[in-house]
N, C-alpha and C positions, 0 to 999 in steps of 0.2 A: 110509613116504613120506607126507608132510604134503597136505595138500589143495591147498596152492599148487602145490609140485612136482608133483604130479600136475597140475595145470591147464596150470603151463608146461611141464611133456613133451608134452603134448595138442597145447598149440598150436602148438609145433614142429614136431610130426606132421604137424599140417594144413598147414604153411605149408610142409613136403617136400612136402606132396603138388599144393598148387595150385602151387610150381614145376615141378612133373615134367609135371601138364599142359599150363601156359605153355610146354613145351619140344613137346610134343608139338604144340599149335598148330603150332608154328614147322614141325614137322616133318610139316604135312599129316595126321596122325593122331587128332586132335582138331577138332572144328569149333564148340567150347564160344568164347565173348567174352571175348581178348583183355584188354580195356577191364574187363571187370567182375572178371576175376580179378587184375588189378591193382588196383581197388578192394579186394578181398578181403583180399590179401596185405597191403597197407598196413594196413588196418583190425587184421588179427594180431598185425602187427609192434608196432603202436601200443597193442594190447590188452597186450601182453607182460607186460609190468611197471605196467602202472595199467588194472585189470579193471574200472574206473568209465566206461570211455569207452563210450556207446551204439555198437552194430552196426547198420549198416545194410544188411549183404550180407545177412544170412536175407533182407532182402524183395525184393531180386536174385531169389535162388534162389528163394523161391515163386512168384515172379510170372512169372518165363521160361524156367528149366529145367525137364528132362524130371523126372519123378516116381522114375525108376529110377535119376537121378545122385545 
């Protein structure tokens, strides 16, 4: 498996997983931002196929989530 395909299995990974949270929001299970996992996802979506676009969710995640997410 090439280094790209790895990178795009990766990011699909991630982007199951910030939906499964978004769903868990919904379901009172989660108390994680709405708002910034939508930033996230889009950000994924948009890295998918052109890995030049700057991220700006790691400085989300540093600056306001817990250490153990």
């Amino acid at each position: 498996m090439s280094i790209e395909e790895k990178y795009k299995k990766k990011n699909v990974d991630i982007q199951q997983h910030v939906r499964s949270e978004m769903e868990n929001i919904k379901k009172g299970i989660s108390k994680k931002n709405l708002v910034q996992l939508n930033v996230i996802l889009d950000e994924l979506e948009k890295t998918l196929n052109n890995k030049c676009l700057p991220l700006s969710y790691p400085r989300i995640i540093v600056d306001s989530w817990d250490f153990q997410d």
